[in-house]
C-alpha positions as CSV (number, residue, x, y, z in Angstrom):
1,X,-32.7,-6.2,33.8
2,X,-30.4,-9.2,33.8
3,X,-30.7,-9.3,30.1
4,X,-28.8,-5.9,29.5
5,X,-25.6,-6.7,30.1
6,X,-25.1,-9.6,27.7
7,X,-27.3,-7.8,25.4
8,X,-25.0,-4.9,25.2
9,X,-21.8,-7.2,25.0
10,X,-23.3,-8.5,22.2
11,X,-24.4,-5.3,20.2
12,X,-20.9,-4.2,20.9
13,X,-19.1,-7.0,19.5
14,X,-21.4,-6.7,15.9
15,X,-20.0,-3.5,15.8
16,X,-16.6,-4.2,16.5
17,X,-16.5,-6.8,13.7
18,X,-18.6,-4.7,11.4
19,X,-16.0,-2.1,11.6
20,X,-13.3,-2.1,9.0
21,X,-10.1,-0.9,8.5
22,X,-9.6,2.1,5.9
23,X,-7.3,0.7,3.3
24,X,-4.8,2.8,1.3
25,X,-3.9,2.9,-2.3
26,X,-0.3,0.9,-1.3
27,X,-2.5,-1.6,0.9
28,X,-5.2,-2.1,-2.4
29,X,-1.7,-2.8,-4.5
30,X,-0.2,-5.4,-2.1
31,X,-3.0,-7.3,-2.4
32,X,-3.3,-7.3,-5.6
33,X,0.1,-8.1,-6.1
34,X,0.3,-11.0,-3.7
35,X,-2.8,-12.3,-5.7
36,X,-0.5,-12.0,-9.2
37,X,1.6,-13.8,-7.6
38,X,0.1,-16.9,-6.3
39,X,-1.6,-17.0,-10.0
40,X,1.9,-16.6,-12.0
41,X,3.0,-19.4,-9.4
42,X,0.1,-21.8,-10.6
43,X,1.0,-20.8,-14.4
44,X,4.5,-21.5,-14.2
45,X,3.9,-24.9,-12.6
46,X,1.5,-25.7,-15.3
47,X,4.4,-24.8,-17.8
48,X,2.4,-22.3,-19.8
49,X,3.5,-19.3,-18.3
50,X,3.2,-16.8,-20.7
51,X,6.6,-14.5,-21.3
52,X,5.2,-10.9,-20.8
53,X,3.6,-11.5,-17.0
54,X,6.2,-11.5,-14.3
55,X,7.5,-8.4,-16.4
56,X,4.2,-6.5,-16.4
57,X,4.3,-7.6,-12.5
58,X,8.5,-5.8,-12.4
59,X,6.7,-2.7,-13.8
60,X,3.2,-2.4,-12.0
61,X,5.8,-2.7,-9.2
62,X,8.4,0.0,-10.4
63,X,5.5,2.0,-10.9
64,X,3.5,2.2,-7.5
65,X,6.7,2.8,-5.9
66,X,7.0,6.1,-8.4
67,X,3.6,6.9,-7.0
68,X,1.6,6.1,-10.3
69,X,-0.8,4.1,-8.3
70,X,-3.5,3.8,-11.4
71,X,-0.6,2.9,-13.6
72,X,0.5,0.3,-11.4
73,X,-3.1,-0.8,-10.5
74,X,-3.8,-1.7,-14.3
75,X,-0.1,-3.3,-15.0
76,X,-1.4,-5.7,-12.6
77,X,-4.9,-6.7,-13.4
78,X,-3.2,-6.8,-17.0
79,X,-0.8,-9.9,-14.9
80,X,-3.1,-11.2,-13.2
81,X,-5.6,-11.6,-16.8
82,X,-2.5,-13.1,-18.2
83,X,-1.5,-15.4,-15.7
84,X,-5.3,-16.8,-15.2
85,X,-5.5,-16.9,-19.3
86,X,-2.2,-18.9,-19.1
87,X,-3.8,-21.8,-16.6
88,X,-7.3,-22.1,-18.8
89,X,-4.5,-22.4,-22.0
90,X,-2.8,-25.4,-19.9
91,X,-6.2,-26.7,-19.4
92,X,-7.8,-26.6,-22.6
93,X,-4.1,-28.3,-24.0
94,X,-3.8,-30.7,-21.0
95,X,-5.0,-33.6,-23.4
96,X,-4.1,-32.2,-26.6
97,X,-3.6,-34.2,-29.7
98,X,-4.0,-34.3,-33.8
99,X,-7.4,-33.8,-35.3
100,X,-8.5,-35.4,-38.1
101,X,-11.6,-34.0,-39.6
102,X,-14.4,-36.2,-41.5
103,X,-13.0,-39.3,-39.6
C-alpha cells in the first residue's frame, strides 16, 4: 500500500514527459531555418560559402510568410544542402595543392 503513491508519481511523470507538444507548419519552418542558419554561419567562416544560399534562405523566408509553407519548406532544405555541401568543399580543399600525375 505504501508503494502506490510513489508508484503513481512516477507513471505520471513518464507520461508527462512522453507527451509532446503539437507543432505547426510555422514552428517546423523556424527550426529549420535556425538550423540554415547556424550551417551558412559555419560556411562563411570556412570561406567557401557558396553565392546562392543566404538568398534561397531571403526567399524560403519571403515565402512562408506568403503562406506557401511547402515552397518555403523546400527553399530551405535546398540552403541547408548548399550550405553543408559548401563545408565538405572547404574540407576536401583545406590542404589543396598541384598534382602531378606519373610522379
Amino acid at each position: 500500500m505504501n508503494l502506490a503513491l510513489p508508484l503513481l508519481v512516477l507513471v505520471a511523470s513518464l507520461l508527462a514527459g512522453c507527451a509532446t507538444r503539437a507543432t505547426t507548419p510555422a514552428d517546423e519552418f523556424t527550426r529549420l531555418a535556425a538550423k540554415v542558419e547556424n550551417e551558412i554561419r559555419v560556411a562563411d567562416k570556412t570561406g567557401f560559402l557558396w553565392r546562392d544560399t543566404e538568398g534561397l534562405l531571403q526567399s524560403a523566408r519571403e515565402a512562408q510568410l506568403g503562406g506557401r509553407h511547402e515552397e518555403a519548406m523546400q527553399l530551405a532544405n535546398m540552403a541547408l544542402k548548399q550550405a553543408q555541401l559548401a563545408q565538405v568543399q572547404a574540407r576536401e580543399n583545406a590542404n589543396a595543392g598541384p598534382y602531378f600525375p606519373g610522379r
